[in-house]
FIZA-560268 format. One record per atom (N, C-alpha, C, O): residue number from 1; residue in one letter; atom name; x, y, z. Coordinates in nm, 2 decimals. Layout:
N
<site badren="NUM" nuke="A" vovo="CA" c1="X" c2="Y" c3="Z"/>
...
END
This chain:
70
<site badren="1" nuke="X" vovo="N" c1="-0.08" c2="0.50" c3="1.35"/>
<site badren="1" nuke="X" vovo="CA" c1="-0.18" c2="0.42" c3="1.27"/>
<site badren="1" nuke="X" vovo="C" c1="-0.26" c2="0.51" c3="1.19"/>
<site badren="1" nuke="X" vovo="O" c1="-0.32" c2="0.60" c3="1.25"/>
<site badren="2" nuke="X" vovo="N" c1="-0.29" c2="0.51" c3="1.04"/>
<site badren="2" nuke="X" vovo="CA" c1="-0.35" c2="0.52" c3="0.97"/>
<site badren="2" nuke="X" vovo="C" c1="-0.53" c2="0.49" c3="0.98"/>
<site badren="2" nuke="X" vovo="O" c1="-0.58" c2="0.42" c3="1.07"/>
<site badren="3" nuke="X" vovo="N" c1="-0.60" c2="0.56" c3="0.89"/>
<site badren="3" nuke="X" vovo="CA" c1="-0.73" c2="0.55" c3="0.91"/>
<site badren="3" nuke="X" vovo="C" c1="-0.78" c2="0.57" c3="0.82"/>
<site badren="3" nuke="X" vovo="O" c1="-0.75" c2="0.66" c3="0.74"/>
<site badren="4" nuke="X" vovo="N" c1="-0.90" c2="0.47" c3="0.82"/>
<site badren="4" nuke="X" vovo="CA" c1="-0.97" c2="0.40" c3="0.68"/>
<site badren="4" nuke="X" vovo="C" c1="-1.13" c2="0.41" c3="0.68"/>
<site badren="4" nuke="X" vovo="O" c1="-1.18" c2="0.30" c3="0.71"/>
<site badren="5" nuke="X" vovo="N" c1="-1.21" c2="0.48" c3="0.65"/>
<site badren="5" nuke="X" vovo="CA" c1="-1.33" c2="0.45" c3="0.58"/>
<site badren="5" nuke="X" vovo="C" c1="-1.39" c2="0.38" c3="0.51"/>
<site badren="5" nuke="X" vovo="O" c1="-1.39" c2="0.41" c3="0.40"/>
<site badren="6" nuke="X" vovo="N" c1="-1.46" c2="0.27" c3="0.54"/>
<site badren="6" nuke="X" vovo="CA" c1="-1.53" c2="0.18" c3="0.48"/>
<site badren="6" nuke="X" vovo="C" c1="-1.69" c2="0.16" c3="0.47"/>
<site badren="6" nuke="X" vovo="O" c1="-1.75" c2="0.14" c3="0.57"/>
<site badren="7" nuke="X" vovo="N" c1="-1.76" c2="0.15" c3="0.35"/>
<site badren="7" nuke="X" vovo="CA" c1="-1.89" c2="0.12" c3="0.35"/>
<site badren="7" nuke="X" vovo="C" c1="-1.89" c2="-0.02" c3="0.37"/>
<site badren="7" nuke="X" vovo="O" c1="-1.83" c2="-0.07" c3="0.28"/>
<site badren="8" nuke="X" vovo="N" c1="-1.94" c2="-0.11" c3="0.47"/>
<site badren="8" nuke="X" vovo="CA" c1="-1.99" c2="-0.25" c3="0.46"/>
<site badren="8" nuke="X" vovo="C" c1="-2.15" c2="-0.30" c3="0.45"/>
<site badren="8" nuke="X" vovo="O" c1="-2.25" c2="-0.26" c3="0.52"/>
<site badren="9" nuke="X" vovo="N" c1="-2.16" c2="-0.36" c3="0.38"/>
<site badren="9" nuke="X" vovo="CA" c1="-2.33" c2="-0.46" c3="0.36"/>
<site badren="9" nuke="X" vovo="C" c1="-2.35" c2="-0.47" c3="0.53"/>
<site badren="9" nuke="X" vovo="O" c1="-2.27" c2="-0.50" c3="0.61"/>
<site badren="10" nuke="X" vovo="N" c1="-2.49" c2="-0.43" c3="0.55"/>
<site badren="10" nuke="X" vovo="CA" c1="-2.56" c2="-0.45" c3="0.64"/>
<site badren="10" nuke="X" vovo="C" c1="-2.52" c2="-0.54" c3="0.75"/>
<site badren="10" nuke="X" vovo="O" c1="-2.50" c2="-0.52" c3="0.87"/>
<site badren="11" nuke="X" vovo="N" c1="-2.52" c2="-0.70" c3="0.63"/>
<site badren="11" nuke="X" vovo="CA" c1="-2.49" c2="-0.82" c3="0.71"/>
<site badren="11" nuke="X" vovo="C" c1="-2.38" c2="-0.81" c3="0.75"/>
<site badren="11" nuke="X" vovo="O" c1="-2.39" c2="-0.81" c3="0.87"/>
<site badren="12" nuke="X" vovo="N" c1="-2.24" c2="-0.80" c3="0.71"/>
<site badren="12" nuke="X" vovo="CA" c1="-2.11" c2="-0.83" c3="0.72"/>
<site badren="12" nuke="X" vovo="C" c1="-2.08" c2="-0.72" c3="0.85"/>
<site badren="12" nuke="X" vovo="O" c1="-2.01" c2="-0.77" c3="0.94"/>
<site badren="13" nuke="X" vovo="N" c1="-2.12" c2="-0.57" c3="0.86"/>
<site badren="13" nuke="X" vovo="CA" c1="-2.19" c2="-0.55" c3="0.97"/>
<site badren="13" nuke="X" vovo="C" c1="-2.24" c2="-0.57" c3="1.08"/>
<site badren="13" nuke="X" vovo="O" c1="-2.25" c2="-0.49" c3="1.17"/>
<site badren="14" nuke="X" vovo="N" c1="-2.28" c2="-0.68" c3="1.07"/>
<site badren="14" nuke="X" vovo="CA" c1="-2.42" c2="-0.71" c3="1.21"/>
<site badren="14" nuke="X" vovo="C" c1="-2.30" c2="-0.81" c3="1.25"/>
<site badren="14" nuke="X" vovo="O" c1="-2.27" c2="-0.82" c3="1.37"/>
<site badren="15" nuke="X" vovo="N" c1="-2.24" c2="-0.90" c3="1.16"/>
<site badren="15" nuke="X" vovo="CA" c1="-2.14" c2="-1.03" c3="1.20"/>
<site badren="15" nuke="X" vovo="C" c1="-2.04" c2="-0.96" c3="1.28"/>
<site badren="15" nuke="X" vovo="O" c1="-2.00" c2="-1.01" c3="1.38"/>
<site badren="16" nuke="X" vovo="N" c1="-1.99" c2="-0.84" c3="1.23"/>
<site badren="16" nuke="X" vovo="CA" c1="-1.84" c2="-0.77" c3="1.32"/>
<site badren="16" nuke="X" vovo="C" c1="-1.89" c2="-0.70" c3="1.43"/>
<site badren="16" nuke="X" vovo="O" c1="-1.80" c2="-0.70" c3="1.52"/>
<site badren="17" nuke="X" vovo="N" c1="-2.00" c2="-0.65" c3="1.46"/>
<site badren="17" nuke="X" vovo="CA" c1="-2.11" c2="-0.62" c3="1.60"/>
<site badren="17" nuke="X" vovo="C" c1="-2.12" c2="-0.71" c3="1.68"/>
<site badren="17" nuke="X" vovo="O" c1="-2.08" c2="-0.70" c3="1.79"/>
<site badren="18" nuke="X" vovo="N" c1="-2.20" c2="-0.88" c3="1.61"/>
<site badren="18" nuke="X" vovo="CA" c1="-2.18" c2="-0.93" c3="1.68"/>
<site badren="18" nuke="X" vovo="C" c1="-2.10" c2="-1.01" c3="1.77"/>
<site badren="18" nuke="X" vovo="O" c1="-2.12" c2="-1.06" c3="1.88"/>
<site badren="19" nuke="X" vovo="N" c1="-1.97" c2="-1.01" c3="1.64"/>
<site badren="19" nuke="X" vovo="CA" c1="-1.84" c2="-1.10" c3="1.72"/>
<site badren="19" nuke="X" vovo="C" c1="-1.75" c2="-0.98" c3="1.82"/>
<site badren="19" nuke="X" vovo="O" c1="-1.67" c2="-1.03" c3="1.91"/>
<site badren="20" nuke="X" vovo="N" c1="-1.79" c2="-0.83" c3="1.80"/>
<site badren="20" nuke="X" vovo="CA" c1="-1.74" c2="-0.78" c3="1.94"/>
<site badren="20" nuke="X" vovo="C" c1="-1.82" c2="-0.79" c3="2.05"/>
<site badren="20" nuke="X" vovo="O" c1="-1.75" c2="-0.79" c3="2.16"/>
<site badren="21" nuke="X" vovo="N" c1="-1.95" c2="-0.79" c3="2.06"/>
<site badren="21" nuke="X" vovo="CA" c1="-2.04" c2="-0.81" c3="2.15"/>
<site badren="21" nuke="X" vovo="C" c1="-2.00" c2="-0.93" c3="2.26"/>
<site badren="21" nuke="X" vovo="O" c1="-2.00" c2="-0.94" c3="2.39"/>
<site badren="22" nuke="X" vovo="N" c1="-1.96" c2="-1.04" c3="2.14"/>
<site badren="22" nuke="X" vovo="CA" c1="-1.92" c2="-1.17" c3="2.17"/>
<site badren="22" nuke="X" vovo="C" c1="-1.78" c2="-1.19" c3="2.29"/>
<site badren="22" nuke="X" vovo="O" c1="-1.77" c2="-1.25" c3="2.39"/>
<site badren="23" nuke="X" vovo="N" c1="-1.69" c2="-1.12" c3="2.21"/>
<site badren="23" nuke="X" vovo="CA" c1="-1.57" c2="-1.15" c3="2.24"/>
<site badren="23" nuke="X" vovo="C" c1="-1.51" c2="-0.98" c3="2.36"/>
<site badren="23" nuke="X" vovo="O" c1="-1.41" c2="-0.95" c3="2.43"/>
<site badren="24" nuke="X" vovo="N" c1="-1.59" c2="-0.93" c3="2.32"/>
<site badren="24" nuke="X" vovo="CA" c1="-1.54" c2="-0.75" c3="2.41"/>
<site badren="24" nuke="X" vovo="C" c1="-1.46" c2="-0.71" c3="2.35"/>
<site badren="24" nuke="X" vovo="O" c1="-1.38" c2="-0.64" c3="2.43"/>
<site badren="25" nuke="X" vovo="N" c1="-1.43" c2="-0.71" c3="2.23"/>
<site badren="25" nuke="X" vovo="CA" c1="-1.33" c2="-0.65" c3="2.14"/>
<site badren="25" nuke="X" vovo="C" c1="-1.37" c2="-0.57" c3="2.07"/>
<site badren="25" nuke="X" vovo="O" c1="-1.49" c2="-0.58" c3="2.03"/>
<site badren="26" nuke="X" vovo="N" c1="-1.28" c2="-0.43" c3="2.03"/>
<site badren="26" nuke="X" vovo="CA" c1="-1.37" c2="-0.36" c3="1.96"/>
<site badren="26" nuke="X" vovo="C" c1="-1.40" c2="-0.38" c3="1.82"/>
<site badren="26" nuke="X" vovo="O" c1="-1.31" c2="-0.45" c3="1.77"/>
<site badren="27" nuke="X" vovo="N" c1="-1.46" c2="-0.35" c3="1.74"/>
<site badren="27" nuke="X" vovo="CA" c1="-1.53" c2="-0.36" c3="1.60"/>
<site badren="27" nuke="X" vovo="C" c1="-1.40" c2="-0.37" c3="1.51"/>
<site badren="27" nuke="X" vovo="O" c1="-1.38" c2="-0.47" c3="1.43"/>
<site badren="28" nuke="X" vovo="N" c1="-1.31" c2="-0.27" c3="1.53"/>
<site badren="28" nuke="X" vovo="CA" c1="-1.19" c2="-0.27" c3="1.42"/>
<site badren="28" nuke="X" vovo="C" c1="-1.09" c2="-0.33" c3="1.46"/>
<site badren="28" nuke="X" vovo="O" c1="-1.00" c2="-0.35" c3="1.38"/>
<site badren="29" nuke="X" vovo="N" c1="-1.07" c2="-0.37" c3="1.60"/>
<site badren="29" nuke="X" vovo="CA" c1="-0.97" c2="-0.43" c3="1.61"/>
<site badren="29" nuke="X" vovo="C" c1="-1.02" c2="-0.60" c3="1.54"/>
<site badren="29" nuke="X" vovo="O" c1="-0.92" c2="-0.67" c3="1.50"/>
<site badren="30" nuke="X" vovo="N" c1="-1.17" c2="-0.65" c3="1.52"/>
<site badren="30" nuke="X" vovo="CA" c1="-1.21" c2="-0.75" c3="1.45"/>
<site badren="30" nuke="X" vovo="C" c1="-1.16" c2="-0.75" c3="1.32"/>
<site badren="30" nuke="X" vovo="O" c1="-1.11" c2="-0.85" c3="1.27"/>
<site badren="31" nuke="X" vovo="N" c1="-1.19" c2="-0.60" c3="1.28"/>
<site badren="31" nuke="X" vovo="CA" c1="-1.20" c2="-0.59" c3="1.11"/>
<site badren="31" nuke="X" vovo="C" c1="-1.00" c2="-0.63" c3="1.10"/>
<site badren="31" nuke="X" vovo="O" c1="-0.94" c2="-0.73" c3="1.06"/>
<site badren="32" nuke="X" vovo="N" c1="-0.94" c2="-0.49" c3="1.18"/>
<site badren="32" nuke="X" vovo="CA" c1="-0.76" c2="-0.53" c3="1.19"/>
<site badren="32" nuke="X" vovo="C" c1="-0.74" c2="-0.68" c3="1.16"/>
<site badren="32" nuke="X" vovo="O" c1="-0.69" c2="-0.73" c3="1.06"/>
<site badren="33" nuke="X" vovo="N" c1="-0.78" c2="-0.73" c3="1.26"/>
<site badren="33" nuke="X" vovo="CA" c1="-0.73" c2="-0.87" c3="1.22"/>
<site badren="33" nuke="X" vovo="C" c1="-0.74" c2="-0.98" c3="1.10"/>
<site badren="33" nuke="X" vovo="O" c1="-0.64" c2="-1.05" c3="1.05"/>
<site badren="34" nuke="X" vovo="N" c1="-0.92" c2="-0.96" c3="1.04"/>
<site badren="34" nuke="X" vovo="CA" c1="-0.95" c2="-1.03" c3="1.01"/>
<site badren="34" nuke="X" vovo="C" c1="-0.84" c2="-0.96" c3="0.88"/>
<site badren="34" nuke="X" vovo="O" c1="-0.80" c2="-1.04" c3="0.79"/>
<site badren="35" nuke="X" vovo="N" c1="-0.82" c2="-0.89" c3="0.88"/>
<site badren="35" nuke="X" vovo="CA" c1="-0.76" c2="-0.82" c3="0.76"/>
<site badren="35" nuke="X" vovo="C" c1="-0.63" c2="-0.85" c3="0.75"/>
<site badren="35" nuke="X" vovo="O" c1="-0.59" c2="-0.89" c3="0.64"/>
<site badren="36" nuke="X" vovo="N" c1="-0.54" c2="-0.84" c3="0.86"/>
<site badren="36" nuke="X" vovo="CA" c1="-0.44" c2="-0.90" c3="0.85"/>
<site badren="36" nuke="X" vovo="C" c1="-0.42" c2="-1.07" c3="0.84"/>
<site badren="36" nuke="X" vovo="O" c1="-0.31" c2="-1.12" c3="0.80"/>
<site badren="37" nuke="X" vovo="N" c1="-0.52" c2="-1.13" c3="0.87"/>
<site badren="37" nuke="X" vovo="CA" c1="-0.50" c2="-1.29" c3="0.83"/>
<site badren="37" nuke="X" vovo="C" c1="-0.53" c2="-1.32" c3="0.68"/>
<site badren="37" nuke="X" vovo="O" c1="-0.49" c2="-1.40" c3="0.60"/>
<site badren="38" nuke="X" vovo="N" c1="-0.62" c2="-1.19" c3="0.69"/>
<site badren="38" nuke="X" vovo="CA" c1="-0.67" c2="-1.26" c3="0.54"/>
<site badren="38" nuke="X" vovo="C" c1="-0.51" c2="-1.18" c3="0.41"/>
<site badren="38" nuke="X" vovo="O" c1="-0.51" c2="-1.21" c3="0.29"/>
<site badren="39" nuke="X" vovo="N" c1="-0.43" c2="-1.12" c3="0.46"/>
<site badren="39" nuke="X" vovo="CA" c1="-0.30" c2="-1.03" c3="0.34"/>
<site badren="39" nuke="X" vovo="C" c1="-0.17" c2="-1.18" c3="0.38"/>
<site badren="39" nuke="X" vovo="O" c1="-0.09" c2="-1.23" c3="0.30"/>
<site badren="40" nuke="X" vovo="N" c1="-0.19" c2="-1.22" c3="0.52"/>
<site badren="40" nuke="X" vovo="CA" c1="-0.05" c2="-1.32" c3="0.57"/>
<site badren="40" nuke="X" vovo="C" c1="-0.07" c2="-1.43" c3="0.50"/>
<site badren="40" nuke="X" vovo="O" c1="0.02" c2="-1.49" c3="0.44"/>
<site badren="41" nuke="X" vovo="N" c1="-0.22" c2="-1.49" c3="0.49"/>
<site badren="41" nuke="X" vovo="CA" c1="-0.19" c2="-1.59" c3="0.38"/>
<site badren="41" nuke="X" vovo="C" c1="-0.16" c2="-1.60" c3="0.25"/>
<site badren="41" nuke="X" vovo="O" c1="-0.19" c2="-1.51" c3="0.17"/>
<site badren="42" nuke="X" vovo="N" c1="-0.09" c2="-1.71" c3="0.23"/>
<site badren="42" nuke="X" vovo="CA" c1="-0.03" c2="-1.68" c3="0.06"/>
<site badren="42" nuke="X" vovo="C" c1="-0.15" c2="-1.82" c3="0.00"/>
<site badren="42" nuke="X" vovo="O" c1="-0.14" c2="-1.94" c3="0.03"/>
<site badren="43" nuke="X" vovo="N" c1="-0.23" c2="-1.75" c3="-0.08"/>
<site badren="43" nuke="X" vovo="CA" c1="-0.33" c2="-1.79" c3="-0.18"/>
<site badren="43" nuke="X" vovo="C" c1="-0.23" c2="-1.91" c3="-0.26"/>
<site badren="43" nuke="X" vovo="O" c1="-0.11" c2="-1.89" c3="-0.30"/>
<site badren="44" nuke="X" vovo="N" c1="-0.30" c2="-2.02" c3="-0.28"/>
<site badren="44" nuke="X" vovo="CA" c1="-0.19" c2="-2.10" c3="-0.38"/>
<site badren="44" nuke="X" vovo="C" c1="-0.28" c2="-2.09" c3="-0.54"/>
<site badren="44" nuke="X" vovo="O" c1="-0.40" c2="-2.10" c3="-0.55"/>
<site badren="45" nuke="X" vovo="N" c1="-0.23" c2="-2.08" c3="-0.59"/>
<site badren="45" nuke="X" vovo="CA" c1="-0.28" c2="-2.05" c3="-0.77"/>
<site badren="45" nuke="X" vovo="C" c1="-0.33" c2="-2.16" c3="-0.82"/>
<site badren="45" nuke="X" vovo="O" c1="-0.28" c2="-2.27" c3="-0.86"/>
<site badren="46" nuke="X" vovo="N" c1="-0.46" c2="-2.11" c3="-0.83"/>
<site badren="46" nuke="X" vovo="CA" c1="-0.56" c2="-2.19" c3="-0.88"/>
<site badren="46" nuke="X" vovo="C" c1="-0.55" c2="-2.27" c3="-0.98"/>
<site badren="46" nuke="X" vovo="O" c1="-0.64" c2="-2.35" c3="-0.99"/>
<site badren="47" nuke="X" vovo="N" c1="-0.45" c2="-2.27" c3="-1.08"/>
<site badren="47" nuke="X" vovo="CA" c1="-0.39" c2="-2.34" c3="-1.16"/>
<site badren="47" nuke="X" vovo="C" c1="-0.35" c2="-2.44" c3="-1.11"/>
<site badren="47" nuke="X" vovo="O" c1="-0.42" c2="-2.54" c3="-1.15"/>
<site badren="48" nuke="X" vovo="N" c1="-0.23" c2="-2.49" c3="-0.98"/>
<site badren="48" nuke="X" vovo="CA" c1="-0.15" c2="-2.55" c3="-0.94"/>
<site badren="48" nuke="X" vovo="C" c1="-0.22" c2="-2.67" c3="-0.93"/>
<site badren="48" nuke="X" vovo="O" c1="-0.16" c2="-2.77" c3="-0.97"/>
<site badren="49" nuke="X" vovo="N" c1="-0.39" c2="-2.70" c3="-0.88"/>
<site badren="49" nuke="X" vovo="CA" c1="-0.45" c2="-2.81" c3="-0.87"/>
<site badren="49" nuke="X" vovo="C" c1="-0.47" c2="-2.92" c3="-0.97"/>
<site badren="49" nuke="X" vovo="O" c1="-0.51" c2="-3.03" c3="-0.95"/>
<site badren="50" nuke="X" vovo="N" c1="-0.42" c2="-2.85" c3="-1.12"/>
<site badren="50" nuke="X" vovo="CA" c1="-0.44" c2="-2.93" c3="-1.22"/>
<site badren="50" nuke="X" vovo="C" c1="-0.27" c2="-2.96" c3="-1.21"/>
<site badren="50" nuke="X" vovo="O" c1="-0.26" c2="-3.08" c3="-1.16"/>
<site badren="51" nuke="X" vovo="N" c1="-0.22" c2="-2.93" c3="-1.22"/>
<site badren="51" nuke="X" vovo="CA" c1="-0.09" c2="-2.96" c3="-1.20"/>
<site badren="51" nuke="X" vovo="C" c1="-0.05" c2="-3.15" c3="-1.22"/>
<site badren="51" nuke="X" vovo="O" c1="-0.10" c2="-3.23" c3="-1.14"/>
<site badren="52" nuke="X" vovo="N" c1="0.03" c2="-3.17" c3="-1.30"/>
<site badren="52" nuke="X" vovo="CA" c1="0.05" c2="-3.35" c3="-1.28"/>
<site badren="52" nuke="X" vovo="C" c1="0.00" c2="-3.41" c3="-1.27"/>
<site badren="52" nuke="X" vovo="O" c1="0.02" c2="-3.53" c3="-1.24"/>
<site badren="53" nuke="X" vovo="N" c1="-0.14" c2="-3.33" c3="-1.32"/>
<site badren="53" nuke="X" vovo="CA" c1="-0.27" c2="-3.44" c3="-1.35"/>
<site badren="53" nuke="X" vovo="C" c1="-0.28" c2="-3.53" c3="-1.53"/>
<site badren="53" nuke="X" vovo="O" c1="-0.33" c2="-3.64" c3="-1.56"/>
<site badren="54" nuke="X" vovo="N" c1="-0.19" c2="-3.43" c3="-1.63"/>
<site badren="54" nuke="X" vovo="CA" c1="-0.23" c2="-3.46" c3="-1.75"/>
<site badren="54" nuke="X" vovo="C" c1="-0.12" c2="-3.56" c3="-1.72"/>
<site badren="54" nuke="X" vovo="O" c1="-0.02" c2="-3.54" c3="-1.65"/>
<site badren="55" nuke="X" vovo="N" c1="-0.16" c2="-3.73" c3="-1.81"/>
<site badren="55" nuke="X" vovo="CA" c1="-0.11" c2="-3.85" c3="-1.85"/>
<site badren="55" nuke="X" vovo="C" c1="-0.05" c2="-3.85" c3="-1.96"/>
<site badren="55" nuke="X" vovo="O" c1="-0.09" c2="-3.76" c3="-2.04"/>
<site badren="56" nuke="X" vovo="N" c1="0.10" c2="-3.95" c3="-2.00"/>
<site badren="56" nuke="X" vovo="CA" c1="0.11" c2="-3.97" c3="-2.11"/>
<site badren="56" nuke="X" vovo="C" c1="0.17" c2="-3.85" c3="-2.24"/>
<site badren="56" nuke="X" vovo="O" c1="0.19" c2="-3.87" c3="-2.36"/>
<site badren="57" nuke="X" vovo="N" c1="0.18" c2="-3.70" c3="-2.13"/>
<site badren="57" nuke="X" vovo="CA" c1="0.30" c2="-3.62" c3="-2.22"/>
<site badren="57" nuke="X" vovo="C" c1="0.40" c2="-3.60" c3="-2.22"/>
<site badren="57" nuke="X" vovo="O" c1="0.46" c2="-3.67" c3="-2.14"/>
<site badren="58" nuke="X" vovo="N" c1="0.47" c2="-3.52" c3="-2.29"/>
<site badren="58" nuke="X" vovo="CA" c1="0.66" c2="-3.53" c3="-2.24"/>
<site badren="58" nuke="X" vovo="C" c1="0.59" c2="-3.46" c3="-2.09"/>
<site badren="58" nuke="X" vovo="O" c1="0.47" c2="-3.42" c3="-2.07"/>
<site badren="59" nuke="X" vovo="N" c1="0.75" c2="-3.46" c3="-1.99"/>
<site badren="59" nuke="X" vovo="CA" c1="0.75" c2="-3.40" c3="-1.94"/>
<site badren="59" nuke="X" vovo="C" c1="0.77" c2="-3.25" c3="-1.89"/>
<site badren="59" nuke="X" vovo="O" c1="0.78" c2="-3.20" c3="-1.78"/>
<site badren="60" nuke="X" vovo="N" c1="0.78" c2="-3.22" c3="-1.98"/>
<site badren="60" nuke="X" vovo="CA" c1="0.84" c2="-3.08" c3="-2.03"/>
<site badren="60" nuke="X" vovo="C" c1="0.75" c2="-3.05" c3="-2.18"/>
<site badren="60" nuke="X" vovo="O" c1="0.76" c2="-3.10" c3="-2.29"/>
<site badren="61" nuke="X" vovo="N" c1="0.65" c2="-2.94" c3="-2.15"/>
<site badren="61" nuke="X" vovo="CA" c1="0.59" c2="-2.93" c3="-2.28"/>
<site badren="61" nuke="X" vovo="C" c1="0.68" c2="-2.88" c3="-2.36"/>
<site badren="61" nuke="X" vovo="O" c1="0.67" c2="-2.92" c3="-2.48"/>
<site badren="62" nuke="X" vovo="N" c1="0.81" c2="-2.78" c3="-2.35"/>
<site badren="62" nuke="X" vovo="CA" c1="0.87" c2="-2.74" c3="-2.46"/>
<site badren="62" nuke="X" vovo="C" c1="0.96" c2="-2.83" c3="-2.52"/>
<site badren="62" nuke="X" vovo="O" c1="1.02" c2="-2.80" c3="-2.63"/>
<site badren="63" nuke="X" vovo="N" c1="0.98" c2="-2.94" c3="-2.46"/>
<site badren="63" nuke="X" vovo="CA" c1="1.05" c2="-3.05" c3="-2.54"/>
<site badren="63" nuke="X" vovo="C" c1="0.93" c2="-3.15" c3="-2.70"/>
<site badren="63" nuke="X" vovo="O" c1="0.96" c2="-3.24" c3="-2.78"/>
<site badren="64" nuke="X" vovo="N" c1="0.82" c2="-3.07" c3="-2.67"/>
<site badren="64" nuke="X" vovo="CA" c1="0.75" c2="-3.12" c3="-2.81"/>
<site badren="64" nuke="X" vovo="C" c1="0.82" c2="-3.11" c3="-2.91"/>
<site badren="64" nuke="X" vovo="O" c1="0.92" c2="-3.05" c3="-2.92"/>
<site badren="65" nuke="X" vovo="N" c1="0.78" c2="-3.15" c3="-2.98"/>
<site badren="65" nuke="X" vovo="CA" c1="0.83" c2="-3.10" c3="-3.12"/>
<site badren="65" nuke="X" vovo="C" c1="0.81" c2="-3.06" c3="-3.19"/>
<site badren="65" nuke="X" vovo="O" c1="0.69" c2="-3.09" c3="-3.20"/>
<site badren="66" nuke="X" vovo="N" c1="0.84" c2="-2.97" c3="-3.30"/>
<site badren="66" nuke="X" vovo="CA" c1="0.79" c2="-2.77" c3="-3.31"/>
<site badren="66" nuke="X" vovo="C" c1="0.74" c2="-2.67" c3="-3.22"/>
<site badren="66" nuke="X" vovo="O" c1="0.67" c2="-2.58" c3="-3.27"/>
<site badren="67" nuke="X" vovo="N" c1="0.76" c2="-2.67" c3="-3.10"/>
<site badren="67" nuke="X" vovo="CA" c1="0.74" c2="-2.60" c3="-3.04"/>
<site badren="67" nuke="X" vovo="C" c1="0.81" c2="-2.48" c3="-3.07"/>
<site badren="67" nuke="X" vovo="O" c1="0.74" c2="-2.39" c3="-3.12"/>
<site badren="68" nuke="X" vovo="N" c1="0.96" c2="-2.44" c3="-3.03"/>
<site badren="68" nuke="X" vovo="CA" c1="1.00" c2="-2.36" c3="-3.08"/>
<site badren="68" nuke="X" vovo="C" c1="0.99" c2="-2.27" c3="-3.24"/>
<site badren="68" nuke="X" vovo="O" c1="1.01" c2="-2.16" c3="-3.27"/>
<site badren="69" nuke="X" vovo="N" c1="0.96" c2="-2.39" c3="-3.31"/>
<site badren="69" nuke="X" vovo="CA" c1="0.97" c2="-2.35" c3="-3.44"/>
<site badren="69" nuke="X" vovo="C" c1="0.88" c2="-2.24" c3="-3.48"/>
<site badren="69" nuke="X" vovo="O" c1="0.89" c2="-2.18" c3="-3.59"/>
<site badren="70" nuke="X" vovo="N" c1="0.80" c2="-2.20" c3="-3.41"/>
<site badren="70" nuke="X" vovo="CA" c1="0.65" c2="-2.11" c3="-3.44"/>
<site badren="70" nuke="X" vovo="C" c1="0.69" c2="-1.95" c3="-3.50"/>
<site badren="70" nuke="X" vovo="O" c1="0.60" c2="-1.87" c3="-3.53"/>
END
């Protein structure tokens, strides 16, 4: 295992103190995790929510017309 140096804010600190305090875990095995949940999720692109929302265009924007022509 590799090893990592990190400056954290005060607060975000006192939260990883406290949730080992809490739970009897130690400090990095908190940070480990939270770290690895937070790389396993796949983020969906912020774009996508607009997605199939616009009414009334082709379906296909490059089927407009002059599109290509540019």
């Amino acid at each position: 295992m590799k090893k990592l140096n990190v400056r954290l804010p005060k607060q975000l600190m006192d939260r990883i103190r406290e949730a080992s305090r809490r739970t009897g875990l130690p400090m990095s095995r908190i940070a480990r995790e939270s770290l690895e949940k937070t790389f396993s999720e796949k983020p969906e692109a912020p774009w996508r929510r607009f997605a199939d929302k616009i009414k009334g265009g082709p379906p296909d924007l490059s089927l407009r017309k002059g599109y290509s022509e540019r």
